[in-house]
C-alpha positions as CSV (number, residue, x, y, z in Angstrom):
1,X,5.5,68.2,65.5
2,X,4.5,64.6,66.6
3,X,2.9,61.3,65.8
4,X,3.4,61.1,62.4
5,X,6.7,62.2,62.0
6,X,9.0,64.5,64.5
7,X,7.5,67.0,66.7
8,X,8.9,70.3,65.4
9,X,9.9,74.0,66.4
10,X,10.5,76.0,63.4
11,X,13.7,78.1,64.2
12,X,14.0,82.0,63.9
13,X,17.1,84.1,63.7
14,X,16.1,87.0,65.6
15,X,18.6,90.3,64.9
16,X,16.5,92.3,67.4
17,X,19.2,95.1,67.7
18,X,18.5,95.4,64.0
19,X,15.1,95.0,64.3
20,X,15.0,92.1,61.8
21,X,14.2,88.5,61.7
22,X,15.5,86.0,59.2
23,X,14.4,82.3,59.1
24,X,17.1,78.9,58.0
25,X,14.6,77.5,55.5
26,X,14.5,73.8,53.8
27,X,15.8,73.5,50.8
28,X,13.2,72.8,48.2
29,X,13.2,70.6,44.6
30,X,11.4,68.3,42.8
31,X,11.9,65.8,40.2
32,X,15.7,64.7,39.6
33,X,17.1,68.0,38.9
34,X,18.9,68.8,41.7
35,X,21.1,65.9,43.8
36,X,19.0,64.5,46.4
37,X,21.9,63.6,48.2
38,X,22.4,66.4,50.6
39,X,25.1,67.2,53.4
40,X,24.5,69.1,56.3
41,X,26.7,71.8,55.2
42,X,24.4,72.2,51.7
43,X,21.2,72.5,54.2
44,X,23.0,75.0,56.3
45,X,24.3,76.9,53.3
46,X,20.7,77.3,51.5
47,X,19.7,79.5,54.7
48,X,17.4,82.5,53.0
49,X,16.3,85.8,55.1
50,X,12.4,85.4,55.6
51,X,11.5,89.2,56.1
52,X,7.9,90.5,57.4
53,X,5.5,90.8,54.3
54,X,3.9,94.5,54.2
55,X,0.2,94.9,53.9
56,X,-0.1,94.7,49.9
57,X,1.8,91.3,50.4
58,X,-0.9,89.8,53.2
59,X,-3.7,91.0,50.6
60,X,-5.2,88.3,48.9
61,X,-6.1,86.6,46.6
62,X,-3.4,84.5,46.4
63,X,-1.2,84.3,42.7
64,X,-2.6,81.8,40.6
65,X,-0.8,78.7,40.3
66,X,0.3,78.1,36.1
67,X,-2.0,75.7,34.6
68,X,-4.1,75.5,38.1
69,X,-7.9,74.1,37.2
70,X,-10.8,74.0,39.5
71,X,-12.7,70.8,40.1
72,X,-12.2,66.9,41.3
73,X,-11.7,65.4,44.4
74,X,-7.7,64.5,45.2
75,X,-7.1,61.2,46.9
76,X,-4.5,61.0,50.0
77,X,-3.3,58.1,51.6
78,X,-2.4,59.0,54.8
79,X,-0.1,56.5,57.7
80,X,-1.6,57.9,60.4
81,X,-5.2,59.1,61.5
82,X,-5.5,62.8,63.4
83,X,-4.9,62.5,66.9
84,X,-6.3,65.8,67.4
85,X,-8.8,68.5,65.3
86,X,-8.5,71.0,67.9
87,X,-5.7,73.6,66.3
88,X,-4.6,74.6,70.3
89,X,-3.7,70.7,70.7
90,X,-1.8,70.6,66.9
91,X,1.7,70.5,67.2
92,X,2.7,67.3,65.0
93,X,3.6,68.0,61.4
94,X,1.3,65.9,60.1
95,X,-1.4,67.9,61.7
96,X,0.2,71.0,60.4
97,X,-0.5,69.9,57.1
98,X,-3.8,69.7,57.4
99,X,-4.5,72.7,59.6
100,X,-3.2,74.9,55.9
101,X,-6.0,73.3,54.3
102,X,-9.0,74.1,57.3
103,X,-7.9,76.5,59.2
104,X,-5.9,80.0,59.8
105,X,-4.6,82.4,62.1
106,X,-3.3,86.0,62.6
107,X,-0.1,85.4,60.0
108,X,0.9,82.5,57.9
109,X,4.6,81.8,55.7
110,X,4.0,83.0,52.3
111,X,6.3,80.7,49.7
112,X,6.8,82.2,46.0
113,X,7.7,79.5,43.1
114,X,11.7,79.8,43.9
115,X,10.6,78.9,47.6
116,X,11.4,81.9,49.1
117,X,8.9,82.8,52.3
118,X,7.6,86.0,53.7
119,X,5.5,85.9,56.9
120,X,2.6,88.1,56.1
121,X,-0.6,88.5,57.5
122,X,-3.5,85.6,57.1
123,X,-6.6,86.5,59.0
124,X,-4.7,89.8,60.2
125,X,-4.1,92.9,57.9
126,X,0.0,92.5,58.0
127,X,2.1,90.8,59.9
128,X,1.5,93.0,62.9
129,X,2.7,96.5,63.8
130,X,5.3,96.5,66.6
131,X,6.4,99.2,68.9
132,X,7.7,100.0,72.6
133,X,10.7,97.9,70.8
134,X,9.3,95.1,70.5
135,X,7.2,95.0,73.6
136,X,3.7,95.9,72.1
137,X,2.6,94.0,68.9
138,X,-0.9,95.7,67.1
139,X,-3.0,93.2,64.7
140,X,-5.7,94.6,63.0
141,X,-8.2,92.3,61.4
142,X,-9.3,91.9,57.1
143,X,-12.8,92.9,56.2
144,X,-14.5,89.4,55.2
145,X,-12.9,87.1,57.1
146,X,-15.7,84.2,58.2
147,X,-16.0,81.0,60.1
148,X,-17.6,78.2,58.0
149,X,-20.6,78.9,59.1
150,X,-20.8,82.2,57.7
151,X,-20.0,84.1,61.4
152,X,-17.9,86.9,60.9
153,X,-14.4,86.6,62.8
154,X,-13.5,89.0,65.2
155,X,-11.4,90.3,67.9
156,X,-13.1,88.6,70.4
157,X,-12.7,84.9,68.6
158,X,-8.6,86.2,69.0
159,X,-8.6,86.7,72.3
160,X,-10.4,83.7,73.4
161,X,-8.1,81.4,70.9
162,X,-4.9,82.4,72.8
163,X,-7.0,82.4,76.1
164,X,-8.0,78.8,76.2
165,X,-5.0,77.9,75.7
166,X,-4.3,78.5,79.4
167,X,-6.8,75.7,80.0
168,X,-5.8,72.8,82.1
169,X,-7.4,70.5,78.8
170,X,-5.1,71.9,76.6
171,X,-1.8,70.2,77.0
172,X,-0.2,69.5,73.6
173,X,-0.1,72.2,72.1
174,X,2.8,75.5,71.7
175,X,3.0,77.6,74.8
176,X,5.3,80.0,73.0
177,X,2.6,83.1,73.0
178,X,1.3,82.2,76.8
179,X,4.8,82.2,78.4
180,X,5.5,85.5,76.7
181,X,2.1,87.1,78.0
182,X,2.2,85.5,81.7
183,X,5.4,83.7,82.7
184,X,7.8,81.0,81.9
185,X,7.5,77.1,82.3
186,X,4.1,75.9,83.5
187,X,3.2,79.0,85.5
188,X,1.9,80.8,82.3
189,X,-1.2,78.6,84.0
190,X,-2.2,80.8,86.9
191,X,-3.1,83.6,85.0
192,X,-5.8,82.2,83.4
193,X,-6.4,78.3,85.5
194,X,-9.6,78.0,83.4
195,X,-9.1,79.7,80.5
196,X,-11.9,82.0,79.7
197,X,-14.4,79.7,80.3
198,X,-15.8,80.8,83.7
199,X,-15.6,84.5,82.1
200,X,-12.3,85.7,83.4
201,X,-10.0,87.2,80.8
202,X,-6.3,88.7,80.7
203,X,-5.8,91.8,81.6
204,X,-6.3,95.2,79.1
205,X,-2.7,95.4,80.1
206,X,-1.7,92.2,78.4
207,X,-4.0,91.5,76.3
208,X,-6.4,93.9,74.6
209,X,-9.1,94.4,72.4
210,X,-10.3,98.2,72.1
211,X,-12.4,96.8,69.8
212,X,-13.9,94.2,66.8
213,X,-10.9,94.7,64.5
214,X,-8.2,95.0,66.9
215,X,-6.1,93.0,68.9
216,X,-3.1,94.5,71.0
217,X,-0.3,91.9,72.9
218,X,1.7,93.4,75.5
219,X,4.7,91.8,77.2
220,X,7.5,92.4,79.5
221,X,9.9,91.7,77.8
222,X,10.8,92.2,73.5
223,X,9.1,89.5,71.2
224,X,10.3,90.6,67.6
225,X,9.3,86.9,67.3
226,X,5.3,87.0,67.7
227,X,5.1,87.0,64.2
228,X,6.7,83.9,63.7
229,X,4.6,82.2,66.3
230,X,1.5,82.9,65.2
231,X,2.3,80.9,62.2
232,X,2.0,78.0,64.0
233,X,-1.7,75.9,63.8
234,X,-1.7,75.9,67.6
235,X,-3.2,79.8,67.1
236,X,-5.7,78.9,64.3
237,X,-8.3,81.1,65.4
238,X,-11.4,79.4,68.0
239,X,-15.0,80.8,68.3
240,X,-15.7,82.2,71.3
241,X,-18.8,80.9,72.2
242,X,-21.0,77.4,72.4
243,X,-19.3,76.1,69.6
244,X,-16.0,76.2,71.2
245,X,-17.3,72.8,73.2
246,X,-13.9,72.7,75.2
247,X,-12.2,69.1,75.5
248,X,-14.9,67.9,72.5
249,X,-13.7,70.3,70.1
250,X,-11.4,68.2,69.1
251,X,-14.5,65.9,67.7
252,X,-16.0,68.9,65.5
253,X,-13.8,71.9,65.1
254,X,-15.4,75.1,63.5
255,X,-13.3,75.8,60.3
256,X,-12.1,78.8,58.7
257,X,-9.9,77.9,55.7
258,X,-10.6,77.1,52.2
259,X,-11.9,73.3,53.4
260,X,-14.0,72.1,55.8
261,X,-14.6,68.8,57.5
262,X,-17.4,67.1,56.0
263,X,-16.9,63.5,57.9
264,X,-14.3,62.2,59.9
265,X,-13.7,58.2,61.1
266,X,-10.9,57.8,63.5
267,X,-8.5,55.8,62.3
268,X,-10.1,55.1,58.7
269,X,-11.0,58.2,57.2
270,X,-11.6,62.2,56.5
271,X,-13.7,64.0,54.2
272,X,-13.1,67.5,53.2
273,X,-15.0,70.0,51.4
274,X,-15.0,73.6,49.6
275,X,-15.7,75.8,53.0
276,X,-17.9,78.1,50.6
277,X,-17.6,80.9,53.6
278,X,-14.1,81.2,53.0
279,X,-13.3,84.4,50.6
280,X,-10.0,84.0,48.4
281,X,-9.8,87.7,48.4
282,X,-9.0,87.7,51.9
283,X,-6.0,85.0,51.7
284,X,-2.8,85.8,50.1
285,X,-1.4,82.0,50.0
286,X,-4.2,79.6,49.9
287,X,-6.4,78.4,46.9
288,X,-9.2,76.2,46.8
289,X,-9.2,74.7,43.2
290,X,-10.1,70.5,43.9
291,X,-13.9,70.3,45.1
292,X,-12.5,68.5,48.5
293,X,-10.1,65.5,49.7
294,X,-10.5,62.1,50.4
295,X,-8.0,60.9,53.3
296,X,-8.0,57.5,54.2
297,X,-5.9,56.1,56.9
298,X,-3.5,53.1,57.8
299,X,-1.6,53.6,54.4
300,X,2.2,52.5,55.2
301,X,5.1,53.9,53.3
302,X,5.3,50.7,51.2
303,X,1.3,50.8,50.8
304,X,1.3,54.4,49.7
305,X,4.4,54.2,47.3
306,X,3.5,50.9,45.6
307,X,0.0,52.7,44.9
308,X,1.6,55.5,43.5
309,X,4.3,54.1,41.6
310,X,1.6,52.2,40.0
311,X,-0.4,55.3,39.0
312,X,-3.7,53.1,37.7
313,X,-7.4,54.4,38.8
314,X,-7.5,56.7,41.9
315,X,-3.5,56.8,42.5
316,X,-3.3,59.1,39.5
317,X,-5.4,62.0,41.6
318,X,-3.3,60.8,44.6
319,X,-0.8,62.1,47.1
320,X,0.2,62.0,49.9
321,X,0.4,64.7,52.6
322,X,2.7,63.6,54.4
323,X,4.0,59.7,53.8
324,X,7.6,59.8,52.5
325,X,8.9,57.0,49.3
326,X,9.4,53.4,51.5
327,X,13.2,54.0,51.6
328,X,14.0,50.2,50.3
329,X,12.2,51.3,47.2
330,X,14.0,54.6,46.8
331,X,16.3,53.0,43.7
332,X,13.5,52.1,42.1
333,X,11.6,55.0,42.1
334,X,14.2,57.0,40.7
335,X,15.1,55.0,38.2
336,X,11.6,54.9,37.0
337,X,11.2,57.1,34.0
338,X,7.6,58.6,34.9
339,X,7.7,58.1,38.6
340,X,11.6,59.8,38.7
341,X,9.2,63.1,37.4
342,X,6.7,63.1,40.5
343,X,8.8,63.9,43.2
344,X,9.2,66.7,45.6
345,X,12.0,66.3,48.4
346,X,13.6,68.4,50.6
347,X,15.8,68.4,54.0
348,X,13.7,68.7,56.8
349,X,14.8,70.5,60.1
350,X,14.6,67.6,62.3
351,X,17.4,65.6,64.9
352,X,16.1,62.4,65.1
353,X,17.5,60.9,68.5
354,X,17.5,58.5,71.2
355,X,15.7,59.9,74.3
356,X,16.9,58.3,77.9
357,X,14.5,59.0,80.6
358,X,16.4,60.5,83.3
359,X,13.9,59.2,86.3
360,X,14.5,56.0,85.3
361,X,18.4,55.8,84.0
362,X,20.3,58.7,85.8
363,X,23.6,57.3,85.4
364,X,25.0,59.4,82.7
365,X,27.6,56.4,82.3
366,X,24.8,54.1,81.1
367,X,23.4,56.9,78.9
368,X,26.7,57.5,77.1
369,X,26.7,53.5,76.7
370,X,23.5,53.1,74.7
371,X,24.6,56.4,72.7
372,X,28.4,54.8,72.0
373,X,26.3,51.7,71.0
374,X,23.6,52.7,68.7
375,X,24.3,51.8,65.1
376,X,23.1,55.3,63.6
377,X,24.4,54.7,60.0
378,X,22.2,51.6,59.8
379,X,19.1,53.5,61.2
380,X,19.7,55.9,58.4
381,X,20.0,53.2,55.6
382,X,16.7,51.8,57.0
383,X,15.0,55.3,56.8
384,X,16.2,55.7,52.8
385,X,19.9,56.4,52.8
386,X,21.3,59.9,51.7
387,X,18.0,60.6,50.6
388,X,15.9,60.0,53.9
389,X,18.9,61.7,56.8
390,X,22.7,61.6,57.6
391,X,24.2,60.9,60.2
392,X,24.0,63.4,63.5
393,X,26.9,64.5,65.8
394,X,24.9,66.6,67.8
395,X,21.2,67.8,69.1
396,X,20.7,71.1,66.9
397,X,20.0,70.7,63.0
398,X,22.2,71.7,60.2
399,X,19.5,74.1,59.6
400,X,19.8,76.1,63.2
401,X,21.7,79.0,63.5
402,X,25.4,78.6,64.7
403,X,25.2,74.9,63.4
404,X,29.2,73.8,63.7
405,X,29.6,71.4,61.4
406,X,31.8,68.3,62.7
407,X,30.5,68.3,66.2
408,X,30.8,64.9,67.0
409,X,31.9,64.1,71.1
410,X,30.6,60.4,70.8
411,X,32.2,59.7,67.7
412,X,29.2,59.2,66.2
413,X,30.7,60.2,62.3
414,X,33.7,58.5,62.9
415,X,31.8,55.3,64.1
416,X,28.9,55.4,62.1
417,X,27.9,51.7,63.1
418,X,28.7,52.7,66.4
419,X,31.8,51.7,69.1
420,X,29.9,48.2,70.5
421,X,33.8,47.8,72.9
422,X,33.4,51.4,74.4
423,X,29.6,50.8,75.2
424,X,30.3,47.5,76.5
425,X,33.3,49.1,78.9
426,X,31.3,51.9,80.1
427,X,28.5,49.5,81.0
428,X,31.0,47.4,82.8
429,X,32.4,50.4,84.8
430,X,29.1,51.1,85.8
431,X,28.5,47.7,87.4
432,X,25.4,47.3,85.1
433,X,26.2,44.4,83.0
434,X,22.9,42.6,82.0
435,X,20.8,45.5,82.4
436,X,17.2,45.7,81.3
437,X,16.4,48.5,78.8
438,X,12.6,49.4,78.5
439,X,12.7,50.5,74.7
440,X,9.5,51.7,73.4
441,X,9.3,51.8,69.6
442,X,6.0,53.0,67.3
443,X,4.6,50.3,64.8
444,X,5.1,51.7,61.9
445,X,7.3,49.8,59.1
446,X,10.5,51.8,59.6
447,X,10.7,52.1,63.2
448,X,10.2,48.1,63.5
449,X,13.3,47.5,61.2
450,X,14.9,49.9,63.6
451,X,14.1,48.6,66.8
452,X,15.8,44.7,65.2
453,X,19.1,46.8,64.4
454,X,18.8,48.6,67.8
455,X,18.0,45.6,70.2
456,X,20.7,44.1,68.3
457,X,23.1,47.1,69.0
458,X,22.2,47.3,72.6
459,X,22.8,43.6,73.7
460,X,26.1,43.3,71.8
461,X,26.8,45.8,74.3
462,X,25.4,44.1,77.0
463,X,22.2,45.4,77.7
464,X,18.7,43.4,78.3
465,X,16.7,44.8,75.9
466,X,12.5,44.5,76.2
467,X,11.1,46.2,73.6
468,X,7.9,47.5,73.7
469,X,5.6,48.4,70.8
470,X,3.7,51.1,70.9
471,X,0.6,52.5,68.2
472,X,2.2,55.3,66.1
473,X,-0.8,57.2,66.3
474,X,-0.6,58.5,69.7
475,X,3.1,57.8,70.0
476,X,3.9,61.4,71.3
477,X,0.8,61.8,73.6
478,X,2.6,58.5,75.3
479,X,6.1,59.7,75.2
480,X,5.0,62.8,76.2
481,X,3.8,61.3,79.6
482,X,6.2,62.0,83.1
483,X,5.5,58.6,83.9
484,X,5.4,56.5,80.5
485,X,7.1,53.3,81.8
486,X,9.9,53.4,79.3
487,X,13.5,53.8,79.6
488,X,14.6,54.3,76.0
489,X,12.1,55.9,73.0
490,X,13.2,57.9,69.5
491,X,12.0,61.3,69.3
492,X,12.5,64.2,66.5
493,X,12.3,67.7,67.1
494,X,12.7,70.5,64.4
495,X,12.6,74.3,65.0
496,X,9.6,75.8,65.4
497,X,10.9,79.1,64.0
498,X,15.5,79.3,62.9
499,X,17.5,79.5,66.3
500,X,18.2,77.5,69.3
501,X,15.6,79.3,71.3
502,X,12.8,77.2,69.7
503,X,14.8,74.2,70.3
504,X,16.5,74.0,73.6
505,X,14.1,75.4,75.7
506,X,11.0,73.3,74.5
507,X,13.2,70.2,75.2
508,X,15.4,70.8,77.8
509,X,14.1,73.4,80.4
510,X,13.0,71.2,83.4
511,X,10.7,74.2,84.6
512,X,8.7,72.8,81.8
513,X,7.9,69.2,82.6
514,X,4.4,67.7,82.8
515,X,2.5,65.6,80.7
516,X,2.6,67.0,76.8
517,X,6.0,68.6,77.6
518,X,8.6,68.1,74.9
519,X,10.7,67.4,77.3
520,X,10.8,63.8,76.7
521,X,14.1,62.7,78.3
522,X,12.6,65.0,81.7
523,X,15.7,66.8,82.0
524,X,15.9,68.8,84.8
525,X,19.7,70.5,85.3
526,X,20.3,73.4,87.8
527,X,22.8,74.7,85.2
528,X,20.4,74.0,81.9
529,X,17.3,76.0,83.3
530,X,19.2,79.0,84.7
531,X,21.2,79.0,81.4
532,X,18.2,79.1,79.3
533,X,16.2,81.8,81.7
534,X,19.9,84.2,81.2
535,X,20.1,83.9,77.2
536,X,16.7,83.9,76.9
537,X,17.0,87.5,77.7
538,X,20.0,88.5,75.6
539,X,18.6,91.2,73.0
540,X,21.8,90.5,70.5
541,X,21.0,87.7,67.7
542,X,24.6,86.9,67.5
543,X,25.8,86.6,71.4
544,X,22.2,85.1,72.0
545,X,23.8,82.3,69.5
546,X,27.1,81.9,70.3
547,X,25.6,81.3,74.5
548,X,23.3,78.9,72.8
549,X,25.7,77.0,71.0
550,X,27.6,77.0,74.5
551,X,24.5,75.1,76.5
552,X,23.7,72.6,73.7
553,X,27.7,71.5,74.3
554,X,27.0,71.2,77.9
555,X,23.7,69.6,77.5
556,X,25.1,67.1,75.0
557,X,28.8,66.7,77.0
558,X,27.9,67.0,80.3
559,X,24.4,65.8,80.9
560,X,23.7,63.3,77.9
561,X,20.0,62.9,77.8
562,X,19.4,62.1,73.8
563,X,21.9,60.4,72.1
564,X,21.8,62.3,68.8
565,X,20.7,59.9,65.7
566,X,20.1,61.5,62.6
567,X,19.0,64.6,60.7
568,X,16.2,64.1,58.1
569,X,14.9,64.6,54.5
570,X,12.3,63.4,52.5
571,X,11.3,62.3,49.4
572,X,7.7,62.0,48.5
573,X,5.8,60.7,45.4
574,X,2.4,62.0,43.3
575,X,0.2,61.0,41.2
576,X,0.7,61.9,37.6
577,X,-2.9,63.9,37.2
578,X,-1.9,65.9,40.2
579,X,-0.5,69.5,39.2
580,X,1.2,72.3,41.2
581,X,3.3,69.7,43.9
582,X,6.1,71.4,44.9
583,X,7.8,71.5,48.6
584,X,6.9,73.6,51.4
585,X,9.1,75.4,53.3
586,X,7.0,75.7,56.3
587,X,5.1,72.3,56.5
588,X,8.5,70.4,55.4
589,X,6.4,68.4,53.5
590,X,4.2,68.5,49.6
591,X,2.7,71.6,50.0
592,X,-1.5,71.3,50.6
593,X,-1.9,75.1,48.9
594,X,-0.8,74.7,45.2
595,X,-2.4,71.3,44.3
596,X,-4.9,70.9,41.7
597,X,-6.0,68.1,39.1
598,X,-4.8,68.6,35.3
599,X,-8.2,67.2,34.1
């Protein structure tokens, strides 16, 4: 996801000739008792098998949390303010954290207390039945299941969540489920050019619902991963109806988790409060036991750490969602004796990288400059050592399958600081000594200490660098743009669900490119797209991975449009009267269903 921190894909090992799925998760762990100071290998060995929950595990209510107590309002300092409210335009993990605590969809990741997941049914009765192998998925909908303002949910608010998201308004958000139903790259749009809202619908034959209950997907081709996807917030389910009010639904969306939005203030701050028309005995993962949340805005990392370090007042009921521990105080929090016990951290399925936009630098001899240049071992240090990333070789995560550990063709492990002589001879070879590089950076704490070691880095090499600030709010929605102005800008991307199909394609299929695309660096290869079109078609898990692994060589060899930076963890910080913090798999972040205050 975006904005905040990077834009994810959560990746899926699908085994379709098996019939079974299996997810790389985070590792999880709080506190000091487990060493913080991950390698890739560790992430990529702590993979666990995420299997499809039966019916008795999607029933709710959820399993108490020990010790939980009901009452209180929890504080959260927050960097960032919500870009969006409208779950079809949520696709930034921030946002995702949020969406668990307001809203839900047809299946959700269900985490037990050892962090192991299940994907089980949420507003739907189990995680879907599938048949014609794979081609036709059946949801049936729980008894109970209401909007906030007491209207029952039905199989007519389904169909016309996925349908608007055909809608020329809706432009950031997953387009996993469309492109299944109606086509590939952009031209999922011509089933449906304006979404239901003029009264067309999908066909019966794609889309059905025989009636309130029931919802039936058919596609063309197997997609054992459906269930996966409609995980993601970008399904939360919509009223069909007046209240769906289009482009302004992102002003006042209509909730249906255990919270609802009492007040929001862009850019200063949210309310949230018990949605009383939610029913725990319809959710098997959420709870609602704090009366609400109070999110204020424009907290830093040093702001929100300092706070809750100090744990006085407020910043004992504190957290926060989604800011990690300012990594220059790292050493200090740890070796704080009652800060060292409110942690939760975990390694996050992110590649934080360098994207070049190839309209504007399509000399891959210039990219491979800035990449040999780039001082990624710094930029880690900056973002909290061993316990904020390492250092990254490559595009894919340790966390994707078929990660090879080692891959390093720019040297990046064996020059940490980077290889300042090479960059500067490439650039020379190129005849483009002196060059001005555009380089957009958001203004948040960390990416400003970056962009000093970076403009550094790049005119050592013998680049012009003009750096351009940019508001970290709606950094994505600006990066995001075919024509942003910039030739250089950091982007992270983390599976959406464990396999390179959640990762490639979003970010390197040129059929894919217009504004909100995650294809930031606009790459648009002859070789890439038909490559991804062929294995997106291969039934078997393993080959499917093996011709995956294949492309992401060529698109990091041959074509060069990231230059791979770092992968990430985090390490966040809670107040002491906060109970039930632990990590969460799925958000990659504190997780917003198990909190409560001890008194």
């Amino acid at each position: 996801m975006n904005a905040l921190s990077p834009r994810r894909a959560r990746a899926v090992i699908v085994a379709l000739a098996a019939g079974s799925l299996a997810l790389t998760g985070c590792s999880a762990g709080s506190g000091n008792d487990k060493d913080k100071s991950q390698t890739d290998a560790d992430a990529a060995s702590q993979a666990d098998s995420v299997p499809l929950g039966t019916a008795a595990d999607s029933a709710g209510p959820a399993k108490p949390v020990k010790g939980a107590q009901s009452g209180g309002t929890i504080r959260v300092y927050q960097r960032d303010s919500y870009n969006h409210l409208d779950p079809a335009q949520m696709y930034v993990s921030d946002m995702k954290s949020l969406s668990q605590l307001i809203f839900r969809g047809l299946t959700s990741f269900q985490q037990d207390d050892s962090g192991k997941q299940k994907v089980v049914g949420d507003l739907a009765t189990d995680a879907g039945q599938m048949s014609d192998g794979g081609k036709t998925w059946k949801y049936t909908l729980k008894d109970g299941i209401k909007f906030e303002d007491g209207t029952p949910i039905t199989s007519k608010d389904i169909r016309h969540t996925i349908e608007r998201m055909y809608a020329k308004f809706i432009t950031d958000g997953p387009t996993y489920v469309q492109q299944w139903l109606s086509g590939g790259g952009t031209t999922y749009r011509k089933a449906l050019p304006d979404g239901p809202y003029k009264g067309d619908h999908l066909p019966k034959t794609v889309l059905d619902t025989p009636d309130e209950k029931t919802i039936v997907f058919h596609f063309k081709q197997p997609q054992s991963q459906l269930p996966y996807a409609l995980t993601m917030p970008g399904y939360s389910v919509v009223p069909d109806g007046a209240k769906d009010t289009k482009d302004n639904y992102d002003v006042k969306p209509v909730t249906s988790g255990p919270y609802k939005i009492a007040s929001f203030k862009a850019g200063k701050s949210m309310q949230l409060v018990r949605n009383t028309n939610w029913d725990p005995k319809t959710d098997s993962m959420r709870h609602q036991y704090p009366d609400g949340y109070n999110i204020t805005f424009n907290h830093q990392a040093s702001d929100s750490t300092k706070r809750l370090m100090a744990d006085q007042g407020e910043a004992k009921n504190a957290i926060s969602l989604t800011n990690a521990v300012e990594p220059t105080t790292t050493k200090q929090v740890l070796d704080n004796p009652s800060a060292s016990k409110r942690l939760v951290q975990g390694y996050q399925p992110y590649v934080w990288q360098m994207n070049f936009n190839m309209d504007r630098i399509k000399d891959k001899k210039i990219r491979d400059a800035i990449t040999y240049a780039l001082p990624s071992s710094q930029i880690v240090r900056v973002n909290g050592g061993s316990y904020g990333g390492e250092v990254a070789g490559g595009l894919l995560a340790p966390t994707v399958a078929g990660y090879k550990k080692g891959y390093d063709p720019y040297g990046k492990l064996s020059h940490p600081n980077g290889d300042p002589e090479k960059a500067a001879k490439l650039l020379k070879e190129a005849g483009k000594k002196g060059m001005k590089l555009v380089y957009a950076y958001s203004n948040t704490e960390a990416r400003q200490k970056e962009a000093v070691l970076i403009e550094d880095a790049l005119n050592k090499a013998g680049f012009n660098v003009q750096k351009k600030e940019v508001d970290a709010a709606s950094w994505y929605q600006q990066m995001g743009k075919v024509d942003n102005g910039f030739d250089i800008y950091m982007t992270g991307w983390g599976q959406d669900w464990p396999d390179a199909s959640t990762v490639i394609p979003p970010s390197y299929d040129g059929t894919t490119i217009q504004d909100g695309s995650s294809n930031y660096s606009h790459v648009n290869d002859k070789h890439v797209n038909e490559e991804i079109a062929r294995i997106s078609k291969i039934a078997d898990a393993k080959k499917a991975t093996e011709e995956w692994q294949k492309l992401h060589q060529y698109i990091v060899e041959k074509v060069n449009p990231a230059a791979p930076v770092f992968y990430t963890k985090t390490l966040q910080l809670y107040g002491s009267n906060i109970g039930g913090a632990r990590y969460n798999n799925d958000v990659s972040y504190i997780d917003p269903n198990t909190l409560f205050l001890k008194k």
